[in-house]
Every structure is written in structure tokens, then in C-alpha cells.
C-alpha positions in Angstrom: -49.0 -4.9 -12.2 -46.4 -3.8 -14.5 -44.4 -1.7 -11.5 -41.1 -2.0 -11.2 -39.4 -3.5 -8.0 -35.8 -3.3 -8.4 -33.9 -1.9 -11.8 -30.4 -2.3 -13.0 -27.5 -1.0 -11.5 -29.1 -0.3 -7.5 -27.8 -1.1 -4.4 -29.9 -3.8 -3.2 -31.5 -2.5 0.4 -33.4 -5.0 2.8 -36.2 -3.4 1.9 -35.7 -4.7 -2.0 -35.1 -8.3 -0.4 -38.6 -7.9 1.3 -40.2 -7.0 -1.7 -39.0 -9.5 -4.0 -39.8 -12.1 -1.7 -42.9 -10.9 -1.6 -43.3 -11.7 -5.6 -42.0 -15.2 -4.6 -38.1 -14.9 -6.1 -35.8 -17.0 -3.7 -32.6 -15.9 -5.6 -31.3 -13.1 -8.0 -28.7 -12.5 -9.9 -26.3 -9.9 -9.2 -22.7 -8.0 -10.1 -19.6 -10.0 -8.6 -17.8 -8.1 -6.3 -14.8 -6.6 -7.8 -11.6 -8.3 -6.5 -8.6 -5.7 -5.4 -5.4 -6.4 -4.3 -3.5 -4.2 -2.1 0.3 -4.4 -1.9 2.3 -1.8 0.4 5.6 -0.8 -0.2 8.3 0.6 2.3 11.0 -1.1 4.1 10.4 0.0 7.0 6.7 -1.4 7.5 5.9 -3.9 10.3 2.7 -5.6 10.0 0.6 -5.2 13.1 1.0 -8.1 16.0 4.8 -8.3 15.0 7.6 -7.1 17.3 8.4 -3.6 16.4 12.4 -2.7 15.7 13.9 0.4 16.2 13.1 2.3 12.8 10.0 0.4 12.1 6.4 1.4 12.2 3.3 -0.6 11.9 1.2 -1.0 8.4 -1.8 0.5 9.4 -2.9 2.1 6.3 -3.3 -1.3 4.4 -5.9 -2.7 7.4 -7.9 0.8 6.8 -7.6 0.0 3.1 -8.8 -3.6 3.2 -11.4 -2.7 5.8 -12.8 0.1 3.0 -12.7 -2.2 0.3 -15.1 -4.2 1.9 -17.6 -1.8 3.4 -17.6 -0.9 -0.6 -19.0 -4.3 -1.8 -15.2 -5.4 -3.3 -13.5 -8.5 -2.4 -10.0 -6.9 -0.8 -6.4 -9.6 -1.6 -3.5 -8.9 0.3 -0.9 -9.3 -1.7 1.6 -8.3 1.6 4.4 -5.7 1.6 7.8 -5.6 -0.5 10.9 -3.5 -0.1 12.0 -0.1 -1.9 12.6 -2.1 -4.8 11.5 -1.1 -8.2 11.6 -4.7 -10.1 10.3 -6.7 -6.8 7.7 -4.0 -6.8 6.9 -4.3 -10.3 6.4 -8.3 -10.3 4.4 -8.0 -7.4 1.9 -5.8 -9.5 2.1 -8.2 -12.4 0.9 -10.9 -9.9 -2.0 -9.0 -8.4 -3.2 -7.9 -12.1 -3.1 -11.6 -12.7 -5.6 -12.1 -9.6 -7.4 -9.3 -9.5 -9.6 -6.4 -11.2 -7.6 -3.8 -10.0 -4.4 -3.5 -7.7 -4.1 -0.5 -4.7 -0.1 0.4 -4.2 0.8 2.2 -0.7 3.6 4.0 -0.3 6.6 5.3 -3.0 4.9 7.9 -4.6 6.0 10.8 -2.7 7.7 13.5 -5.0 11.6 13.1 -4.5 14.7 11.7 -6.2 13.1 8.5 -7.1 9.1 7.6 -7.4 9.4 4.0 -6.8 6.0 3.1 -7.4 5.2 4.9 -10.7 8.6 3.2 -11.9 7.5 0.2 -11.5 4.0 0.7 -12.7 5.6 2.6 -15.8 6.6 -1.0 -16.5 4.0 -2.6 -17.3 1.0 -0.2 -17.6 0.6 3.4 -18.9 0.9 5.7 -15.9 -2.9 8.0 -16.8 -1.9 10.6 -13.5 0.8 10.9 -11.0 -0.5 13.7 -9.3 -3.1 15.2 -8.2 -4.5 19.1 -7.5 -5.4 18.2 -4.0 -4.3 18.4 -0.5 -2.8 16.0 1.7 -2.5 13.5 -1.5 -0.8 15.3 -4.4 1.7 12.5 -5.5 -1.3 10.0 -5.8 -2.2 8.8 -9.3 -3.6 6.1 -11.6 -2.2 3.7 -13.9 -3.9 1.5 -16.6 -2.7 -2.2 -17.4 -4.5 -4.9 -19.4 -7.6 -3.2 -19.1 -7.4 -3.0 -14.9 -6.8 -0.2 -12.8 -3.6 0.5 -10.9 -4.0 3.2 -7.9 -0.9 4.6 -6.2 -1.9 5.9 -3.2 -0.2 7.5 -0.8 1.3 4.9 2.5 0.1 7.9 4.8 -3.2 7.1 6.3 -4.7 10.3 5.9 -3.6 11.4 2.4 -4.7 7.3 1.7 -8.0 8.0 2.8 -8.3 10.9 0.3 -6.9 9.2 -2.5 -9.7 6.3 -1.6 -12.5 8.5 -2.1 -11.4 10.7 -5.0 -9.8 7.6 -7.0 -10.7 4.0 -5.7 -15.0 4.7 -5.2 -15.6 6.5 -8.7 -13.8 3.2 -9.6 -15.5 0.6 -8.2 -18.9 2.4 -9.1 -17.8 1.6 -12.4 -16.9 -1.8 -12.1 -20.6 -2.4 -10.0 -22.6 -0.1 -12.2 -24.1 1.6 -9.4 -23.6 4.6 -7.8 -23.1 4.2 -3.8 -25.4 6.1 -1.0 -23.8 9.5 -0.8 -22.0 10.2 2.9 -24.3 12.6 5.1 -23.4 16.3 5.4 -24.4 19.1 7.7 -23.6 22.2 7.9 -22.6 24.8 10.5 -20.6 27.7 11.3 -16.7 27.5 11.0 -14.6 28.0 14.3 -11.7 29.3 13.5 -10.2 30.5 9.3 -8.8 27.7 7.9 -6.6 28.8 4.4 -5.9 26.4 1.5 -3.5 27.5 -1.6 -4.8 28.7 -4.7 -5.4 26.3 -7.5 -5.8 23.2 -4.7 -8.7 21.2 -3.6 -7.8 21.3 0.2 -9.5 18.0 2.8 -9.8 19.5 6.4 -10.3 17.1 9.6 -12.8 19.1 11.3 -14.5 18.4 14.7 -18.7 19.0 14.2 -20.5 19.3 17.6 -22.8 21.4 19.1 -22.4 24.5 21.3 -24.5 25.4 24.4 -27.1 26.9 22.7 -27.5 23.9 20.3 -26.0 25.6 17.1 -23.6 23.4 15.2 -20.0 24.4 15.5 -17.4 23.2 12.6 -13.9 23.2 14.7 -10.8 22.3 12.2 -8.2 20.6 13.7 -5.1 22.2 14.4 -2.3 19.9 13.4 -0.6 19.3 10.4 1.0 15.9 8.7 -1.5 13.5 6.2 -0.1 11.0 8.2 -1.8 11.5 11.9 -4.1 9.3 12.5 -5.5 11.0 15.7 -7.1 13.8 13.3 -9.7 10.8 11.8 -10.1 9.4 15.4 -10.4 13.1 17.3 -12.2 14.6 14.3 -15.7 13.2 12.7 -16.2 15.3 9.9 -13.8 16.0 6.4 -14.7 20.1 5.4 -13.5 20.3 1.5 -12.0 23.5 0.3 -12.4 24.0 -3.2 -9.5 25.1 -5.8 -11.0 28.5 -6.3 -11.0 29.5 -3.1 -7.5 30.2 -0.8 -9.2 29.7 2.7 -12.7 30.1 4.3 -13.0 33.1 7.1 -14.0 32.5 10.6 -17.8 32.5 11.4 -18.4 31.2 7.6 -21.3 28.8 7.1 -19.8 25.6 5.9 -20.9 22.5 4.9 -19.1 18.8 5.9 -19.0 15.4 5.6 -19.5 13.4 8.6 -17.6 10.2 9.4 -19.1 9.8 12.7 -22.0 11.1 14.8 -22.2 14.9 15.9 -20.4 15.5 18.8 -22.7 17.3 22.4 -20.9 20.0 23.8 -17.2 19.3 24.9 -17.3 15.1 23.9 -13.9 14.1 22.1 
């Protein structure tokens, strides 16, 4: 008597469903799920199942973004894919605002004659941080409008990826009032050195498997680009380099998240 069974602000398990039924409650009333819109931007996108032109690639960082929006609890719009345009982008965001909690931008954000996105944004919000101290990702940012949320993230699936978790969770833990399992991590003994530059929180796609003798290896991958998608398929863990540090030696002890299982020996 008097216990408590399930408090504010937890992620309800099926183990919390089994003991509340147990105390006779049918229903419960919970958080709404956050609703987030996700527009990409970039001429040259092709949504996936159309015919690809010469010049054009497929959106695949908006599928990987809707697809994480949802494994998060939040209710993912699409609100499709507009041109390098600054005032089509900027009514597009108005729309999703109108719609949504919070609005995810792809794409224009890159560092060069002309930010696209943070134009736009600049419109109609207060631009809080266009970029970040980290690695792939640094154009990324925040914006603030009505009240909701506006993330520019990089259209690179990679550097997106990053900006998800260092931007978009802390976010939506906010709007749930919960805090969200933490990812598993193991640690093991680094491969090959790996260096990061000073001053820069650096994201590694590292391969975690196990050598002959059992011990767990930490290989980082040796390509470059925070758009190649082969180093999240190839690689199952993400080894984070912090700003104080300007590279970890060979044979250090390191610890990782995973984003898949271990691999055994040589398994890809």
C-alpha cells in the first residue's frame, strides 16, 4: 500500500502496463506525441521510387529522419522537398510551424556564399546557433519561432545523424518530459590512432567486434565524407572524441556507442 507504480515523466515499459493492470486501470493518461515536420531542401533531390536524372540523387536522409522520429515517440509530417529558394523555403517553414511543434530543415546550411536555410529561418524566427563545435555537422544550428523549435540539419546523412542526437533528442525529451533509455556502450581497445582537431567534438564510425582471443577490438573506419552512408551500414558503433583532446593513440582503451550488435571475428 502506498507504493508507487509508475511516476511522472517515465517511459512506460510493458512491464508498467502489467502492473497497472494488475491494480485494475484499463486506461491512462499520457504526453501526446510531439508532432515534427521535416522539409528538405536541394534541387537536386529525387525522392526514392522516382526515376533518377542525370545530376540527381535520392532523398535518403529525410526516410532516416522520419524513421528516427518515430522510434523517438514523435509523430514525423513530411512536409516534401522545395528548391534552393530562400522565400519558397521560408513559407514552407511558416506552414510546418503552423502544423507542427517543431520543424527539421535538411540541407542549405553548409558554410559558403549563401546559407539558404538560416535565411529563410532568419525570417521568421531568431536564429539561437548556426554552428556547431563538432565534427561532421558544424553548419547545423537551431532556430526559435512562436515558441517551437526550428533544427537545420545538415542534408548529409551522416552529419544528419549527428545533428539528430546532439539537437533533435535533448528536444523532444523536453517536449515528453522524460528522459529516453540511454544507447548501450562497451568498451575496447582502439585499432588504429584516430586524430580529431583541437577545440572539436569529433563522431567516429567505428567497427566493434571481437578478435580471436575474444577481446573487443574498436576498428575506425577509414573513409572520410559525412555523407557515406556505407560507414553507418559497415560500421556498428559511433567512438566520440572530445574537444579537449586532438586524437586518441593506437591500443587506447575506448569506450563506444553501439548501433548494432558486436561483430565475431571477420563479420561485416
Amino acid at each position: 500500500s502506498g507504493e508507487i507504480v509508475l511516476r511522472r515523466g517515465w517511459l512506460i515499459k510493458p512491464w508498467h502496463i502489467a502492473a497497472l493492470a494488475s491494480l485494475g486501470f484499463r486506461s491512462l493518461r499520457v504526453v501526446r506525441r510531439p508532432r515534427v515536420a521535416i522539409l528538405s531542401s536541394g534541387g537536386e533531390l529525387v525522392e526514392p521510387g522516382e526515376r533518377l536524372a542525370p545530376g540527381k540523387v535520392y532523398n535518403c536522409t529525410k526516410p532516416m529522419i522520419w524513421a528516427m522520429l518515430a522510434s523517438y515517440g514523435a509523430e514525423p509530417i513530411d512536409l516534401g522537398t522545395v528548391p534552393d529558394d530562400v522565400d519558397i523555403i521560408s513559407e514552407r517553414v511558416s506552414d510546418g510551424l503552423a502544423i507542427s511543434d517543431a520543424v527539421i530543415v535538411t540541407g542549405g546550411t553548409s558554410v559558403g556564399e549563401r546559407d539558404l536555410v538560416p535565411e529563410a529561418v532568419s525570417r521568421i524566427g531568431e536564429i539561437v546557433v548556426h554552428g556547431l563545435a563538432i565534427r561532421p555537422g558544424k553548419p547545423m544550428g537551431f532556430a526559435m519561432a512562436s515558441g517551437k523549435p526550428i533544427f537545420m540539419l545538415s542534408g548529409l546523412p551522416v552529419a544528419a545523424l549527428i545533428g539528430f542526437q546532439e539537437l533533435v533528442i535533448p528536444a523532444l525529451e523536453h517536449m515528453l518530459g522524460c528522459k529516453f533509455d540511454p544507447p548501450p556502450r562497451i568498451s575496447g581497445r582502439l585499432t588504429r590512432r584516430v586524430a580529431s582537431p583541437p577545440g572539436i567534438r569529433t563522431y567516429i564510425r567505428v567497427r566493434v567486434f571481437k578478435g580471436a582471443d575474444g577481446e573487443v577490438l574498436i576498428e575506425p573506419l577509414r573513409v572520410t565524407g559525412s555523407g557515406i552512408l556505407s560507414t553507418l551500414t559497415r560500421g556498428n558503433g559511433l567512438l566520440i572524441i572530445p574537444e579537449e583532446l586532438e586524437g586518441l593513440d593506437e591500443g587506447s582503451e575506448v569506450e563506444v556507442i553501439l548501433l548494432s550488435p558486436i561483430f565475431e571475428g571477420d563479420e561485416t
